[in-house]
C-alpha positions in Angstrom: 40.5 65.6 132.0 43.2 67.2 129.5 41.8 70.9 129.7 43.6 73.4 127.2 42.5 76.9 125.3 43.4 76.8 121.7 43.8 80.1 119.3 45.4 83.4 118.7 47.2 85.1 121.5 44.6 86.8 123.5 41.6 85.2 121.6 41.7 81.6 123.2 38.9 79.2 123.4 38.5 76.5 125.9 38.6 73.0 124.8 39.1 69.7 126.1 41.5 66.6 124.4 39.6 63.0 124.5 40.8 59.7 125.5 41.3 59.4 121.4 43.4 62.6 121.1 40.4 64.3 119.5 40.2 68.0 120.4 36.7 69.0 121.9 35.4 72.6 122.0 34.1 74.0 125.8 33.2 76.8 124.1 29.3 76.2 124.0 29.6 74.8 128.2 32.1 77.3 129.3 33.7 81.1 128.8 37.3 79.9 129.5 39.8 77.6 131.4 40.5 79.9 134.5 40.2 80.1 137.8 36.2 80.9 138.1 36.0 77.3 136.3 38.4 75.7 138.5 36.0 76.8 141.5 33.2 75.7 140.6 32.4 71.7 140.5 29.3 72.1 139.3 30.5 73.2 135.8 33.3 70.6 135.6 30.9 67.8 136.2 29.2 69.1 133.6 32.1 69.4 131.2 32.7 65.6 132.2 29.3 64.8 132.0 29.5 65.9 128.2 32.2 64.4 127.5 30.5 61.0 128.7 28.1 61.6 126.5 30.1 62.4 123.6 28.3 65.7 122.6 31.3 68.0 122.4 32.0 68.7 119.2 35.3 68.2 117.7 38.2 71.0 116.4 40.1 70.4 113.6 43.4 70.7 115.2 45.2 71.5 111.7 47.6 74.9 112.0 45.6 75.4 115.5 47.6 77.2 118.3 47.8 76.1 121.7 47.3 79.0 124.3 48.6 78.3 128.0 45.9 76.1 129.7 45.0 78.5 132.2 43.4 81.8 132.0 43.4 85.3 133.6 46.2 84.2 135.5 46.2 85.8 139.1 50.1 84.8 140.0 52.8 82.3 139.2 54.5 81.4 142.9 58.1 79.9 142.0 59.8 77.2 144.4 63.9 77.9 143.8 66.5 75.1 144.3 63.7 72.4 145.0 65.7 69.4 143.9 68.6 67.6 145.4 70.4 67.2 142.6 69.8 70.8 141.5 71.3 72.3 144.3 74.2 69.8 144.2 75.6 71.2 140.6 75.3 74.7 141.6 77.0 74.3 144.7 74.3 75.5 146.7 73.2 74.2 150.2 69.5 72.3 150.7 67.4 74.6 151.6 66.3 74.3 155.1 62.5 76.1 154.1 61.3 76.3 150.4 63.0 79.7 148.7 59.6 81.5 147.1 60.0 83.9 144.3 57.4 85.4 142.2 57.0 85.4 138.2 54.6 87.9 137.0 51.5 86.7 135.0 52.3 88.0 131.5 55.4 86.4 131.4 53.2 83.4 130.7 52.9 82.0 126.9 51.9 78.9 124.9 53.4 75.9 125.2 55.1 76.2 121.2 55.3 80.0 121.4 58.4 82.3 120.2 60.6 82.7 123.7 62.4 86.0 123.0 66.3 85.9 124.6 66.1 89.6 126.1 68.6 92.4 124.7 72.0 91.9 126.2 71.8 88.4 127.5 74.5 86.2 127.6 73.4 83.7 130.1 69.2 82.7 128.8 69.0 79.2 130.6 66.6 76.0 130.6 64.4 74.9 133.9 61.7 72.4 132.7 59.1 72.3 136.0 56.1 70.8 137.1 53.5 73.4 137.7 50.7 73.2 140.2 47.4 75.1 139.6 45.4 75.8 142.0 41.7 75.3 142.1 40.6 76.1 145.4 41.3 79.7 147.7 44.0 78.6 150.0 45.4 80.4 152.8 47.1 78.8 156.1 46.6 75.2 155.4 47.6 73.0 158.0 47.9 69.6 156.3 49.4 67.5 153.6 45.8 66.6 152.5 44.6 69.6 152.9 47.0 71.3 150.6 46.1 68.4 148.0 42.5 69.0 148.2 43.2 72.6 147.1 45.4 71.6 143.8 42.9 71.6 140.3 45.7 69.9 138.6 49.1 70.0 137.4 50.9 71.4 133.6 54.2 71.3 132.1 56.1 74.4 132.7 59.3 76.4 131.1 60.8 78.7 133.9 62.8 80.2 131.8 65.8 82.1 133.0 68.3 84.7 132.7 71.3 84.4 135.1 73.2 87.1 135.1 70.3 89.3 135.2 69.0 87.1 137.9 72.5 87.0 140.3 74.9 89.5 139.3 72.9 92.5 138.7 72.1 92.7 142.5 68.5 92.7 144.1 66.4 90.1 144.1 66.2 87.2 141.6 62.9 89.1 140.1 65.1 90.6 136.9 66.8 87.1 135.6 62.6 85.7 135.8 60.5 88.2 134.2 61.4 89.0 131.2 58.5 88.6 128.1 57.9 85.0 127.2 59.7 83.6 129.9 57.2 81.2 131.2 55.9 79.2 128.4 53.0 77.1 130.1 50.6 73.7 128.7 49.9 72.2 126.6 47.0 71.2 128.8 46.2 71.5 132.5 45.5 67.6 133.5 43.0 67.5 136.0 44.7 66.2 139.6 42.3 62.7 139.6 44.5 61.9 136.6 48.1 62.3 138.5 47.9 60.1 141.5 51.1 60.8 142.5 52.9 63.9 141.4 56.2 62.4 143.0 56.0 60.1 140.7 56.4 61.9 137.2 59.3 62.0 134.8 60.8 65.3 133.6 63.2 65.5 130.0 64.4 68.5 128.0 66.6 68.8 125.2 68.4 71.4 123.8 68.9 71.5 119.9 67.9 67.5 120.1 70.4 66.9 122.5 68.8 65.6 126.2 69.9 68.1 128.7 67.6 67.6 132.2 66.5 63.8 132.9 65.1 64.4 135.9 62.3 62.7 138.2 59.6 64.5 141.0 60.6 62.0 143.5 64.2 64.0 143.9 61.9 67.0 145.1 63.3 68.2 148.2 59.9 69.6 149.0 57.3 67.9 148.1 54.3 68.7 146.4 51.9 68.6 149.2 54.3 70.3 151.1 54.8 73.1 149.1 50.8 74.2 148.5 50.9 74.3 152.6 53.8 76.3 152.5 53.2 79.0 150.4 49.9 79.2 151.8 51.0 80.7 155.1 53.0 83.7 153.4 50.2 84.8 150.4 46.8 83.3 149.8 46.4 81.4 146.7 43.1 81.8 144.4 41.8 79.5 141.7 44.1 79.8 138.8 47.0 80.9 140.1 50.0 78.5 139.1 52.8 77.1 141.5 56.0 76.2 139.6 57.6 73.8 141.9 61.4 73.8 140.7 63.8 72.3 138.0 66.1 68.8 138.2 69.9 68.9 137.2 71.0 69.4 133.9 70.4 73.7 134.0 73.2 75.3 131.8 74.4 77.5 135.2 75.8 73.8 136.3 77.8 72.5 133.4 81.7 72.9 132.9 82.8 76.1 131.7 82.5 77.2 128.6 78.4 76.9 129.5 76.4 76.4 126.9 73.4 79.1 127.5 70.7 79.7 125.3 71.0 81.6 122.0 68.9 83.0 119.5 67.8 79.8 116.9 68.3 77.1 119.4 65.3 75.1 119.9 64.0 73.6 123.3 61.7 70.9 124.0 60.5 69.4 127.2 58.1 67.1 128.5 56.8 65.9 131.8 55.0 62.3 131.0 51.2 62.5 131.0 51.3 66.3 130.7 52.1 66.7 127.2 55.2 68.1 125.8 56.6 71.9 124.8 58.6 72.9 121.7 59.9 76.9 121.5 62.3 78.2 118.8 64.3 81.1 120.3 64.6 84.1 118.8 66.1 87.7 119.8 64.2 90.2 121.7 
């Protein structure tokens, strides 16, 4: 299933998108997309089982917004330098465990929502990601299939990034990854019996039209599977919370000098196939 919330900021309602692209409202099966859904399998099989039937009504999509897919976020767990030819173009080493940061929750926006470039940037870069949510509590997980079993399906996401904040101002990488806006998220949350093999997904992003990060899951240094087990052993992980699981080459931080960073009116779109597509139109803080 293509689960998404649809509205104003804050005011979301849960909905579903059909095999025909038609838009379905949840809103009469379901309070929201979030992590009490994701838990229980009783009320997806009933989401399914209406949408067998064909009893959901239909949203006219017209002017509609698209919310992030996933509700009452509890955390968003970030995997740093996950691809091989990532790490190649900034020079860095393969990392020998995966490097875990943390994004807070309200950095997360719609999928075509405003990303502000914070006051004083000079360096606002691109990372398109595939993001895991979670849909089961995990915590010490032993196995690959394990892991899996805990994933409620996988979203396009924008780890958006500031790099001098994140690497010159000292500390942690926390102040280059939280600023407002900074992880747009959706447009849906696709169920995991839909991707059979997240190595096996496409990545793109353009800047301004022109394609920037052409990048595929199978150059993941650490794997999917791998990184749900992982994480689990250092923080437990509850329904809803999302997993970013790193960006391929083609970040601004590893072109030729002069770089080209992000600047207020440049527009960025990205897409990971079979999870939908983002658009944002930058603007300043």
């Amino acid at each position: 299933m293509k689960l998404l919330r649809v509205g104003p900021a804050g005011a979301e309602r849960p909905a579903l998108l059909d095999q025909d692209g038609t838009l379905r409202d949840l809103s009469a099966l379901v309070d929201d997309i979030d992590g009490s859904l994701l838990a229980d399998g009783a009320a997806l099989d009933r989401v399914r089982a209406a949408l067998g039937a064909g009893v959901l009504p239909a949203l006219d999509a017209t002017g509609l917004r698209i919310g992030p897919p996933v509700g009452r976020i509890g955390k968003v767990v970030c995997i740093g330098l996950n691809y091989h030819g990532h790490a190649a173009e900034v020079g860095a080493a393969i990392p020998e465990e995966p490097v875990v940061f943390l994004k807070a929750a309200d950095t997360v926006v719609g999928p075509d929502d405003t990303v502000l470039v914070p006051r004083g940037s000079v360096k606002t870069d691109w990372e398109v990601e595939l993001a895991i949510v979670i849909g089961r509590t995990a915590r010490y997980l032993e196995t690959d299939e394990e892991a899996l079993a805990h994933v409620a399906g996988y979203a396009l996401a924008h780890d958006v990034s500031e790099r001098e904040f994140q690497i010159e101002r000292g500390g942690t990488w926390d102040k280059g990854k939280n600023c407002e806006t900074f992880n747009p998220l959706g447009p849906w949350l696709v169920t995991a019996d839909e991707v059979p093999d997240p190595q096996d997904l496409a990545l793109r992003l353009w800047v301004n039209g022109e394609l920037k990060q052409d990048g595929h899951t199978s150059d993941q240094i650490f794997p999917v599977a791998e990184v749900v087990r992982y994480v689990s052993r250092f923080m437990t992980l509850y329904p809803g919370d999302i997993i970013n699981t790193g960006t391929p080459a083609g970040v601004a931080m590893g072109q030729p000098e002069p770089k080209p960073y992000l600047r207020a009116g440049d527009v960025v779109e990205l897409e990971i196939e079979g999870l939908g597509r983002q658009r944002q139109e930058l603007k300043s803080a």
